[in-house]
C-alpha distance (Angstrom), angle and dihedral (degrees) to the residues before:
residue distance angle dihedral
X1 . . .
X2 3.58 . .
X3 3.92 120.8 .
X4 3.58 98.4 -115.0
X5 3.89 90.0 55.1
X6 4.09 90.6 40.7
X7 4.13 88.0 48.4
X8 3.91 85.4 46.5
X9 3.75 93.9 58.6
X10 3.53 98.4 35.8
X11 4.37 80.0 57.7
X12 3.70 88.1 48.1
X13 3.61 106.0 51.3
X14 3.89 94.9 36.8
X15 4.13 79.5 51.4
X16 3.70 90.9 56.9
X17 3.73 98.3 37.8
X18 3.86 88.6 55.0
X19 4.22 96.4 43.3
X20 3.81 87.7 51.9
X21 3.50 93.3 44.9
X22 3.92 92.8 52.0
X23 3.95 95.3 35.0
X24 4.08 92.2 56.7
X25 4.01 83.6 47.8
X26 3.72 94.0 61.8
X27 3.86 117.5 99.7
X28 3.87 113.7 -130.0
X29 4.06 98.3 -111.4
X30 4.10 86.4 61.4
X31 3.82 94.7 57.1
X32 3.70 102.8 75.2
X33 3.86 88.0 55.7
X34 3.90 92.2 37.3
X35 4.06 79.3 51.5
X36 3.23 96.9 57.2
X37 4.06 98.4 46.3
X38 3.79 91.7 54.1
X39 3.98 88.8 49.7
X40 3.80 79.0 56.0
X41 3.86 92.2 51.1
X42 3.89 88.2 44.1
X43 3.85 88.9 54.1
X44 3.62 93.2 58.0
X45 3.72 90.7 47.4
X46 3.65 86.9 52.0
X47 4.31 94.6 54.2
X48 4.40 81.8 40.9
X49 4.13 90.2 51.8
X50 3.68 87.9 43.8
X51 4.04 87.8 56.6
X52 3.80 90.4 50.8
X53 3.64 95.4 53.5
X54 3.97 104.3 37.9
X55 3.45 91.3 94.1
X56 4.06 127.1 112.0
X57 3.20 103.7 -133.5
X58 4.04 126.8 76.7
X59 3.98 107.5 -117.0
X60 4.02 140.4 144.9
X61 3.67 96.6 -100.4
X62 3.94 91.7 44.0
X63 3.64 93.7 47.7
X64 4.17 88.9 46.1
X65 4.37 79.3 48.4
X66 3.79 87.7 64.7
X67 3.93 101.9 45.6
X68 3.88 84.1 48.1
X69 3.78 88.7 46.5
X70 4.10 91.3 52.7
X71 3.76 95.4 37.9
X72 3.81 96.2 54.1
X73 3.43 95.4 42.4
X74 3.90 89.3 54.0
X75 3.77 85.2 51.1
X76 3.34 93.1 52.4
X77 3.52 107.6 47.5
X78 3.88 90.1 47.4
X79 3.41 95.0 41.2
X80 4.49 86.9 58.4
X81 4.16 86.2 39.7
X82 3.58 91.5 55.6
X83 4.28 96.7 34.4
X84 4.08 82.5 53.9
X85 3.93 96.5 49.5
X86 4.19 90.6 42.0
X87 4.18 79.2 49.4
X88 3.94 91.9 48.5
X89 4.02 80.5 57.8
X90 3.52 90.8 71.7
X91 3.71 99.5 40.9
X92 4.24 113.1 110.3
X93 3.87 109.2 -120.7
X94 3.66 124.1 -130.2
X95 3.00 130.3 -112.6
X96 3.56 127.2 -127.2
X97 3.80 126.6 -144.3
């Protein structure tokens, strides 16, 4: 393994360790709005994977552009469907006469 690979994992896992870590810590009432902030950050991953694939020409990183382009748009329209049900929650209910 070379040390930028070995560095890369080391990043990754300690990444991972430390979002599950602070995502278990998180009472319920904060996830809606915690929701909705990483549908933000998915948004702008969505307008950055858009960048990487707008070229003409067929290559890895274009190709890599498009799966990134599909999966965060997945992510984010879920992510809103779900944030607006958990909202509906909290809505009162009429009654009916």
């Amino acid at each position: 393994m070379t040390s930028e690979l070995l560095s890369a994992l080391t990043v990754f896992v300690l990444a991972s360790f430390v979002g599950f870590e602070v995502i278990n810590k998180v009472p319920p009432t904060l996830h809606t709005p915690l929701m909705s902030g990483a549908n933000a950050i998915s948004g702008i991953a969505v307008v950055g994977a858009i960048l990487a694939a707008g070229p003409q020409s067929w290559t890895i990183p274009v190709g890599l552009g498009l799966i990134a382009v599909v999966l965060a748009t997945v992510n984010v329209v879920g992510g809103f469907l779900v944030t607006d049900r958990m909202l509906q929650m909290f809505k009162k209910k009429e009654i009916k006469a």
